[in-house]
C-alpha positions in Angstrom: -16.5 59.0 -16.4 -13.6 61.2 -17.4 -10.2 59.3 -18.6 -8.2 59.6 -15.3 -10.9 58.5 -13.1 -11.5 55.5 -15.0 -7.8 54.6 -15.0 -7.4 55.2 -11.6 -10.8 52.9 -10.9 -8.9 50.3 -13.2 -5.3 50.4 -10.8 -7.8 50.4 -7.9 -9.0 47.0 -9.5 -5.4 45.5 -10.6 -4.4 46.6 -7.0 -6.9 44.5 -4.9 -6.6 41.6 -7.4 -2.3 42.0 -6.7 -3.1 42.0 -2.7 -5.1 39.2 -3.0 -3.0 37.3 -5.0 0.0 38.3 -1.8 -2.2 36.7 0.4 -3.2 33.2 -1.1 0.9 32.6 -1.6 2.3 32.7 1.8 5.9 32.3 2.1 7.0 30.8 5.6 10.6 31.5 7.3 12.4 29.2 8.5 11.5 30.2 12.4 7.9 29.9 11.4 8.2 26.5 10.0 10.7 25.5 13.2 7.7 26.4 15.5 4.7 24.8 13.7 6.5 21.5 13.2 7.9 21.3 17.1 3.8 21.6 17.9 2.3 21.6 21.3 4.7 18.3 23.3 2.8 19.6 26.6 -0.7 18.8 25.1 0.4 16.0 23.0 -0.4 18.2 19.5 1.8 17.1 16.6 3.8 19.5 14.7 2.4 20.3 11.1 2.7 22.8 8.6 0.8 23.5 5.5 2.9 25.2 3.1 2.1 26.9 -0.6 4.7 25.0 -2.8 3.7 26.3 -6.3 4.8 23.9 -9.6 4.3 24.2 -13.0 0.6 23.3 -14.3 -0.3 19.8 -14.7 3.1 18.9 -13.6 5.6 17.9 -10.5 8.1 20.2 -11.1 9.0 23.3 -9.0 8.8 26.6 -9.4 11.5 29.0 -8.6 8.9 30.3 -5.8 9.0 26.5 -4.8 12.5 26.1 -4.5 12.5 29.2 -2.4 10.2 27.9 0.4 11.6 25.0 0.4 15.1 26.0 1.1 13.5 27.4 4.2 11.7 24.2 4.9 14.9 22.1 4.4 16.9 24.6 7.1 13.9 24.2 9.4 14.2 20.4 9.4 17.9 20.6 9.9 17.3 22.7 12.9 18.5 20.9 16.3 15.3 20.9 18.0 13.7 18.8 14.8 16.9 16.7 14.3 15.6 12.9 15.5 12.3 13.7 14.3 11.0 11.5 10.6 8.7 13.7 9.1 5.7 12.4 6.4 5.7 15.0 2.7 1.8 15.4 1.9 0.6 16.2 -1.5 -3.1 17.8 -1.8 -4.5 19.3 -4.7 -7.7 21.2 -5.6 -11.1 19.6 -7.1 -10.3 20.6 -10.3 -10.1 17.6 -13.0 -10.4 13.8 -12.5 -10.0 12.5 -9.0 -7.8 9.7 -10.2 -5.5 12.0 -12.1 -5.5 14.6 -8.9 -4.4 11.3 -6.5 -1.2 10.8 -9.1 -0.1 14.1 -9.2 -0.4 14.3 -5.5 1.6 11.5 -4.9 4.1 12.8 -7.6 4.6 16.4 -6.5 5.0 14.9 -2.6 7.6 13.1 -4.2 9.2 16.1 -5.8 9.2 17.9 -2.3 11.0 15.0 -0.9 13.6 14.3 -3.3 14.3 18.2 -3.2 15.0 18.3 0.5 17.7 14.7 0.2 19.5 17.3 -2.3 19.6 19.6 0.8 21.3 17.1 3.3 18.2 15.9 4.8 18.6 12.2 5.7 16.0 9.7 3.0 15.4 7.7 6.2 13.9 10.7 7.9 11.3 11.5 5.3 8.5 9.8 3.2 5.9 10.8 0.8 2.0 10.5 -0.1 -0.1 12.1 -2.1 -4.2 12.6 -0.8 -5.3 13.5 -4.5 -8.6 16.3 -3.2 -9.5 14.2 -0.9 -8.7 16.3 2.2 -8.9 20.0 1.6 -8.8 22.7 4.0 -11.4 25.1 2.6 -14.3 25.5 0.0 -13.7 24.8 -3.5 -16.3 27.4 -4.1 -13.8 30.2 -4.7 -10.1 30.9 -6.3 -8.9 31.3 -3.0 -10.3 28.5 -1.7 -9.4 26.1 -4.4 -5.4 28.0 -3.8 -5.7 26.9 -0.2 -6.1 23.2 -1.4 -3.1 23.0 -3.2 -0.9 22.8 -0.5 2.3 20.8 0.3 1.7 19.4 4.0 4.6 18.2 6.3 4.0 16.2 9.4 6.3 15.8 12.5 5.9 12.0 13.2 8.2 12.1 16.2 11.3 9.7 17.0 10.2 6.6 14.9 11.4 4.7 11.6 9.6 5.8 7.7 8.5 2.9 6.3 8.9 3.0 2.6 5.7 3.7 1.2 4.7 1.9 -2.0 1.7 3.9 -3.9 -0.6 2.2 -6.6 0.6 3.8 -9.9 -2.2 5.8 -11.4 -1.7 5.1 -14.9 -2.3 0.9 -15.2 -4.5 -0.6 -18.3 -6.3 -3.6 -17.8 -6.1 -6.2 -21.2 -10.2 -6.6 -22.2 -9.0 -10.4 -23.3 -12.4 -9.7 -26.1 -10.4 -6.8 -27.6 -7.5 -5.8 -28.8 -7.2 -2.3 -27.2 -6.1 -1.4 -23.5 -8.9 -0.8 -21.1 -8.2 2.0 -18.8 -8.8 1.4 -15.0 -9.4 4.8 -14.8 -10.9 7.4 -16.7 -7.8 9.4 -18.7 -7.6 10.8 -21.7 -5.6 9.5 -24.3 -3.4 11.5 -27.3 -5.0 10.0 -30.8 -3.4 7.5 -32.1 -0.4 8.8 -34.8 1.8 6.7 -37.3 3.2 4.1 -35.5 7.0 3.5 -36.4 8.1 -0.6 -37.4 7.5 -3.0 -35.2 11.2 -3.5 -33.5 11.9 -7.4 -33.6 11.9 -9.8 -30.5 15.5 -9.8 -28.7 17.3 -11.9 -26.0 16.6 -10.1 -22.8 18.8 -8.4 -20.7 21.0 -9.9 -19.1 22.3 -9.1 -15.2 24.6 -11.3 -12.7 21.3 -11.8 -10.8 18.7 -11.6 -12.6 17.2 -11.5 -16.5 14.6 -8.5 -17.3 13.0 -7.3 -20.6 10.4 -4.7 -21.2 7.9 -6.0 -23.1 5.0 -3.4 -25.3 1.7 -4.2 -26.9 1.5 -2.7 -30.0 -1.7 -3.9 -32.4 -2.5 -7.2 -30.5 1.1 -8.3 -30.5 3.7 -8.3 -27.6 7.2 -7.4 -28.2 10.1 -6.2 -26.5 11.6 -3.2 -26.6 15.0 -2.4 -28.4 17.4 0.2 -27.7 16.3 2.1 -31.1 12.8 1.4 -30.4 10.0 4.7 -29.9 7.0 3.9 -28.1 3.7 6.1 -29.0 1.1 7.3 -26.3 -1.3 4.3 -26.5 1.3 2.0 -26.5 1.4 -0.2 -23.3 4.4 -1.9 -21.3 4.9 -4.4 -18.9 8.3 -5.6 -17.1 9.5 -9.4 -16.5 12.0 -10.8 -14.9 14.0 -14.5 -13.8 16.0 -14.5 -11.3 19.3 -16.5 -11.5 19.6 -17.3 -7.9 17.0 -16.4 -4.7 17.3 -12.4 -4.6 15.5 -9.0 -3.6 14.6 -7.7 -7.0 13.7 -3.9 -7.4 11.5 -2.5 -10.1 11.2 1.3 -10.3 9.6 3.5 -13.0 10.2 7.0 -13.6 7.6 9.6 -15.3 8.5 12.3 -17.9 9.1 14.6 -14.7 11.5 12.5 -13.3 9.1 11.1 -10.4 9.7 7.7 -9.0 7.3 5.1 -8.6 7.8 1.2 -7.1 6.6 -0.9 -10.0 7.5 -4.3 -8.0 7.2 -5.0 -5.6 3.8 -3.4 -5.4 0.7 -5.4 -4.2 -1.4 -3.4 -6.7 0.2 -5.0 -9.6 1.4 -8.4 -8.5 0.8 -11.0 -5.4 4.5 -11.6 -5.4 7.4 -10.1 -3.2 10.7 -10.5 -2.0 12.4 -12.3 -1.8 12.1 -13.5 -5.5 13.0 -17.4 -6.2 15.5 -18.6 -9.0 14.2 -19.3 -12.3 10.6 -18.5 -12.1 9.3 -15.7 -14.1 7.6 -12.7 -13.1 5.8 -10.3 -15.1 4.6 -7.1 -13.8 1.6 -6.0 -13.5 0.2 -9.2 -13.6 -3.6 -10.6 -14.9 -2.7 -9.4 -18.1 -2.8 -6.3 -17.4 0.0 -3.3 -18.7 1.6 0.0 -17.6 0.7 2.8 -20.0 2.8 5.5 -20.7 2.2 9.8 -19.9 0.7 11.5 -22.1 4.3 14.3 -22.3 6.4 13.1 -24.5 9.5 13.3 -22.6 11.4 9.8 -21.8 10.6 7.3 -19.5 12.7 5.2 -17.3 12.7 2.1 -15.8 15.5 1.0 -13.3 15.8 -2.4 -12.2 18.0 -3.3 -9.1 18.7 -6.8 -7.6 20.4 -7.6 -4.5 21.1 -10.7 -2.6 20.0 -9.3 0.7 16.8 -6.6 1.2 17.5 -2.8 -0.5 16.8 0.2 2.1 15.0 3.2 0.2 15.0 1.5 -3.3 13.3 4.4 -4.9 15.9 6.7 -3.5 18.6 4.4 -4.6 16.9 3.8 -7.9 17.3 7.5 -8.4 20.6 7.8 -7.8 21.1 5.4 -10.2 19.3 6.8 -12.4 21.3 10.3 -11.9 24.4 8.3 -12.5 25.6 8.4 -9.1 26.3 4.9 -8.1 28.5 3.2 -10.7 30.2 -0.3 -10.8 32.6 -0.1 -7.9 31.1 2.3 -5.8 31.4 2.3 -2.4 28.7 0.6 -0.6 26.9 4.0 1.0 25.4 6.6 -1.0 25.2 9.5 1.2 23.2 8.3 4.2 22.0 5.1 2.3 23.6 1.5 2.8 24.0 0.2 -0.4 24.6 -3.8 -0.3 28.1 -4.5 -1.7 26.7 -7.2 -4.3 23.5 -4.8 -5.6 23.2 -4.9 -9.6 21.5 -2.1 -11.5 20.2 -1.5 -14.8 18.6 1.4 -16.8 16.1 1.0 -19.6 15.0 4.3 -21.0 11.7 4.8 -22.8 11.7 6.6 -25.8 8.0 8.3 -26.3 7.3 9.7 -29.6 4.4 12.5 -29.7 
């Protein structure tokens, strides 16, 4: 084969493989989205589009591809004909890794999508989010294209009716072996190896709010501290959050990953058989059965955010973020965009500092 037919054969090649690629990623219009989630109301067929929402590996953060179709997807739901409708985020992935680690990042990159579209103007109380790990995909995981197909962001019209606020298991929960001083995982992960661990910080009053008193508590060699402002936690360090409350309350517990994802730590029936409302001067610990939250594996800061109210929160995580974001400060009115925020609600921040 001379030179300039074998370059030619090789464009030929890096051609197809470029069309192929144009194929599996998909970008949807606005129209197009309109149309797919207004469905079939004469044969009773809900609205539902599947949509290629591409993030960075192993992670729930968007790409600028992402941000793209979802700027389409956040005018489609504005449009009039979709205005009273709530609509559920659905995060799938591919088969590719652990099942339990898929599930989390599911649930965390549905959360992305819905968080990104509140930034848009599209009311909390018209969305919700769950992840479905690789348990439902929509073609063979036999190929590339198939496995593409899979990783999908999936939006369905559920019509005129109210979002509950969902409350997924957190993924990332150790069980104390009461034998042993190591965490037992309740699911298969793997861990960083263990590195230098800084001085144990020393045991401190707790934190202190009008309603209620928190502290985030570590395990560190078979001993339980709590954490201190200067305090850096390594990977196989665990956690765990308790809490009095001063007077009957609705107490809020919310964690946030290294991407910035929120997840309801309490009240959660996965980690404790209590809920709200909470009753004065009995403590809480969550999870409970002596069990721990364990941190990522990235190295970025944790955050937990603890909010207490004397009457029942509406869309804690979302308010947790805004919190977090710095966007609800003493004072504040009581509404944070389309939220209600009760006029006596108490927040607190506790960022956790992960070394590598």
């Amino acid at each position: 084969m001379i030179p300039s037919r074998r370059v030619a054969v090789v464009l030929a090649i890096l051609a197809c493989r470029f069309l192929t690629l144009a194929q599996a990623t998909e970008f949807k219009s606005r129209d197009e989205i309109v149309v797919e989630l207004e469905g079939d109301p004469e044969r009773g067929a809900a609205g539902a589009s599947d949509l290629e929402v591409q993030f960075e590996s192993n992670s729930a953060t968007l790409t600028p591809d992402a941000v793209r179709q979802l700027e389409e997807l956040a005018a489609a739901l504005a449009a009039a004909s979709l205005s009273s409708s709530a609509f559920r985020i659905e995060g799938h992935t591919d088969s590719d890794g652990s099942a339990p680690y898929n599930q989390v990042l599911s649930e965390r990159r549905a959360e992305s999508v819905k968080r990104f579209l509140v930034t848009r103007g599209i009311a909390v109380r018209r969305l919700t989010a769950r992840g479905f790990g690789e348990s439902q995909p929509v073609a063979s995981e036999d190929s590339a294209e198939g496995k593409a197909r899979n990783r999908r962001v999936a939006v369905i019209n559920l019509g005129s009716q109210p979002v509950a606020e969902d409350q997924p298991p957190i993924g990332n929960v150790v069980r104390r072996d009461p034998t042993k001083t190591r965490a037992v995982p309740m699911s298969p992960e793997v861990r960083p190896e263990n590195t230098a661990a800084p001085p144990p910080a020393a045991v401190a009053t707790p934190v202190t709010a009008p309603n209620v008193a928190f502290a985030v508590e570590y395990e560190r060699n078979g001993e339980t501290l709590q954490l201190q402002p200067e305090t850096v936690l390594r990977p196989v360090d665990n956690y765990a959050v308790s809490f009095i409350p001063r007077a009957r309350s609705y107490v809020y517990v919310v964690q946030f990953d290294a991407d910035g994802s929120p997840r309801m730590v309490f009240p959660n029936s996965a980690h404790s058989g209590a809920a709200n409302p909470v009753q004065a001067g009995q403590k809480y610990r969550v999870p409970g059965g002596g069990r721990w939250l364990q941190l990522s594996a990235k190295s970025n800061q944790e955050e937990i955010v603890v909010l207490s109210s004397g009457s029942e929160i509406a869309y804690p995580r979302d308010v947790a973020d805004l919190v977090r974001q710095g966007e609800r400060a003493p004072g504040a009115p009581a509404q944070l965009g389309d939220i209600k925020v009760p006029e006596d609600l108490v927040s607190h921040r506790v960022p956790i500092k992960k070394g590598p």
